[in-house]
N, C-alpha and C positions, 0 to 999 in steps of 0.2 A: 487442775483438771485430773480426776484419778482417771488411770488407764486398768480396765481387764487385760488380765493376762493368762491364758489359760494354758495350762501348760498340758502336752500331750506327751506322757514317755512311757511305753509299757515296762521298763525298768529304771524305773527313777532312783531307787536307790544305790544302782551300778554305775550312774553316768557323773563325771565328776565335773564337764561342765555344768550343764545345768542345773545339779544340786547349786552351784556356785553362783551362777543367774541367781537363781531363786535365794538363798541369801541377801543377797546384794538389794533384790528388790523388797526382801523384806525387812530391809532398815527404814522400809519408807510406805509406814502401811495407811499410811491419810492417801498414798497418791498413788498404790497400785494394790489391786484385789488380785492375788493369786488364786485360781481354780485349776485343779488339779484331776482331769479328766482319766485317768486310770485310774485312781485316789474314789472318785465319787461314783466311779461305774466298775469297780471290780468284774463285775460280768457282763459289762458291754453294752447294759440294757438302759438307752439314755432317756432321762423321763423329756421330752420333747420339750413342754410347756414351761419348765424349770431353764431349762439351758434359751429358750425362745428370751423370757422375763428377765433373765442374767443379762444376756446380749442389750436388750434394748433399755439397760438402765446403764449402759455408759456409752460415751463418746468416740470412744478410743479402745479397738481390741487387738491384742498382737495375741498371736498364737506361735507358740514356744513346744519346738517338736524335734526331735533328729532326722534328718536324711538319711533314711539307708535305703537301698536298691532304688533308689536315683526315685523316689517318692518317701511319701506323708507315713505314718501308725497308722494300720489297718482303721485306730479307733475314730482318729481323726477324717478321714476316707468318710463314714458310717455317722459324724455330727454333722456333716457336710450334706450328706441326703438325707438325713432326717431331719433333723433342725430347718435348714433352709427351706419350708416346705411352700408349694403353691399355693398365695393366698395370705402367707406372710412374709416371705421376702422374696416374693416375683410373685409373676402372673399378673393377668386380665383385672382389672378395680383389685389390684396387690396394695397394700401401702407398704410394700416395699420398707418392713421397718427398721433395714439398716440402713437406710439410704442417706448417703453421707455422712455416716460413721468412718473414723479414721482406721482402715484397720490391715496391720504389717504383719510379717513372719521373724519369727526369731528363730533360726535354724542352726544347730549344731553340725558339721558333716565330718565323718571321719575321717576323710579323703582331700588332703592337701588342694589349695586351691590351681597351683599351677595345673592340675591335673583334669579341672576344670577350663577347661581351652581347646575352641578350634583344633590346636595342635597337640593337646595333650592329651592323656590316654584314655581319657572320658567323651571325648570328645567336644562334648557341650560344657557350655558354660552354665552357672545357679541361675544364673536370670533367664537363658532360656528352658532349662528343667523348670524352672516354677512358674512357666507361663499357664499353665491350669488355674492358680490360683489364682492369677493375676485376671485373668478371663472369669470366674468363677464371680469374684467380687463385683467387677464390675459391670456384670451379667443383674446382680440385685442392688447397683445401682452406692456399692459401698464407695467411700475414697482410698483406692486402694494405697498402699503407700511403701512399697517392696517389703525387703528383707533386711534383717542386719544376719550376718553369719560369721561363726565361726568354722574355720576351716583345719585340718590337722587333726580335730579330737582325738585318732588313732595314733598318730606316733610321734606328735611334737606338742600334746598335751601338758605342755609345763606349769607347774603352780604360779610362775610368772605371767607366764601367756593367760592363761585361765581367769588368773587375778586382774589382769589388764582389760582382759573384753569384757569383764563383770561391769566395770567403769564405764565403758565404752557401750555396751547394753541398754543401759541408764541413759544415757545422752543419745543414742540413736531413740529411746522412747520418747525422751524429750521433746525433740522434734516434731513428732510425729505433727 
């Protein structure tokens, strides 16, 4: 089953997980379509109909983005209200056309996970920061199916670590 994957990073060429995601998933390009949403909208201006026809031709869509300021890329925010529009994926005689579609987040965060805790400095944990999404999805009737993340980006970024959740990416999509 190929999975969409569409990746959202307004500096994709500075992040060195995600280049490394992205890699990884393109050793396997029968079973994942990368779409690269700063790549195709340089200027923000999403053709609606094109990304509606992308979505409803696969199964499976993870959406691959960084966490900063404890949310989504502006651009990602801006596919979310346009794309999901009433009439095609909600509302009154909607057909709902992603409805049970598998579809998960791949999130990079730069911010150590302990740090993500009740007790820890952030307070909240990823699951509950991304309970928007998770509401969002399940609002058009998608099968939501969480997150995989990587945590540290900023300061325990190691070509090890990095190499390791590449692998790990891959099998979290697996699942889906």
């Amino acid at each position: 089953m190929e999975t969409l994957v569409i990746v959202i990073h307004p500096e994709l060429q500075n992040s060195l997980v995600n280049k490394r995601w992205i890699e990884e998933l393109e050793k396997y390009p029968h079973r994942y379509t990368i779409h690269d949403l700063y790549g195709a909208y340089p200027d923000e201006k999403i053709a609606v109909e094109k990304e509606q026809q992308l979505a409803e031709s696969f199964d499976r869509i993870v959406f691959q983005f960084p966490f900063y300021w404890f949310n989504c890329p502006p651009l990602f925010k801006k596919w979310l209200d346009e794309v999901l529009t009433h009439g095609w994926a909600y509302g009154k005689n909607s057909p709902y056309q992603l409805s049970g579609k598998k579809i998960a987040l791949g999130i990079t965060a730069g911010i150590n996970e302990v740090d993500y805790h009740p007790s820890g400095r952030y307070k909240y944990t990823l699951e509950r920061l991304t309970t928007p999404f998770e509401l969002t999805f399940d609002y058009i009737h998608a099968d939501y199916r969480s997150f995989f993340a990587f945590y540290g980006a900023e300061h325990n970024g190691t070509p090890q670590r990095i190499a390791k959740s590449a692998h790990e990416y891959i099998d979290f999509i697996e699942t889906l």
